[in-house]
C-alpha positions as CSV (number, residue, x, y, z in Angstrom):
1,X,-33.4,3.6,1.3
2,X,-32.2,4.0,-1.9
3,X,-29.1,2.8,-3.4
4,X,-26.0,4.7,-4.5
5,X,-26.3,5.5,-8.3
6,X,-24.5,2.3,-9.9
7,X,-24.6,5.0,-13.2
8,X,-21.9,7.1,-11.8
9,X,-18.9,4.3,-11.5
10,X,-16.4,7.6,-10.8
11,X,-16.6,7.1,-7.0
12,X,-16.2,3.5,-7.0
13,X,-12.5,2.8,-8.0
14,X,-11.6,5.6,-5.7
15,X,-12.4,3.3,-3.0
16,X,-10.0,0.8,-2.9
17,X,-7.0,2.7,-4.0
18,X,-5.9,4.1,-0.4
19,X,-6.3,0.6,1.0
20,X,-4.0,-0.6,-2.2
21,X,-1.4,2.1,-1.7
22,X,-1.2,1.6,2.5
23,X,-0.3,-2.5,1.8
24,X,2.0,-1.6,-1.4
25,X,3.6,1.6,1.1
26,X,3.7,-1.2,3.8
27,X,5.4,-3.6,1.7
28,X,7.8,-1.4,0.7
29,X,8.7,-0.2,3.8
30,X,9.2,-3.7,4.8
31,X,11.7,-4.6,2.3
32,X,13.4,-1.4,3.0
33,X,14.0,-2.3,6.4
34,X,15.3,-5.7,5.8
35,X,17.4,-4.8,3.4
36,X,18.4,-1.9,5.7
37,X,18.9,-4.5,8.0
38,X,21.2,-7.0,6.0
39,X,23.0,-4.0,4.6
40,X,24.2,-2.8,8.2
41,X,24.4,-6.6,9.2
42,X,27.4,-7.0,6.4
43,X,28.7,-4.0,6.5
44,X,29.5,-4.3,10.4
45,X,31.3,-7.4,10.3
């Protein structure tokens, strides 16, 4: 079989950048919760 043109790098870094943007979105969304979290923490006492 052959192999995907290695000429045509196009297709290639468009790969990865979902997978990038899903942990950096994750991430965020973490923080945002826990700072959610502390926020409501302090401000109910």
């Amino acid at each position: 079989m052959e192999s995907i043109r290695p000429d045509t790098t196009d297709p290639i870094p468009l790969r990865p950048a979902p997978n990038q943007f899903g942990t950096i979105m994750l991430r965020f969304v973490g923080l945002l919760a826990v700072a959610i979290a502390i926020l409501a923490f302090v401000y109910s006492r």
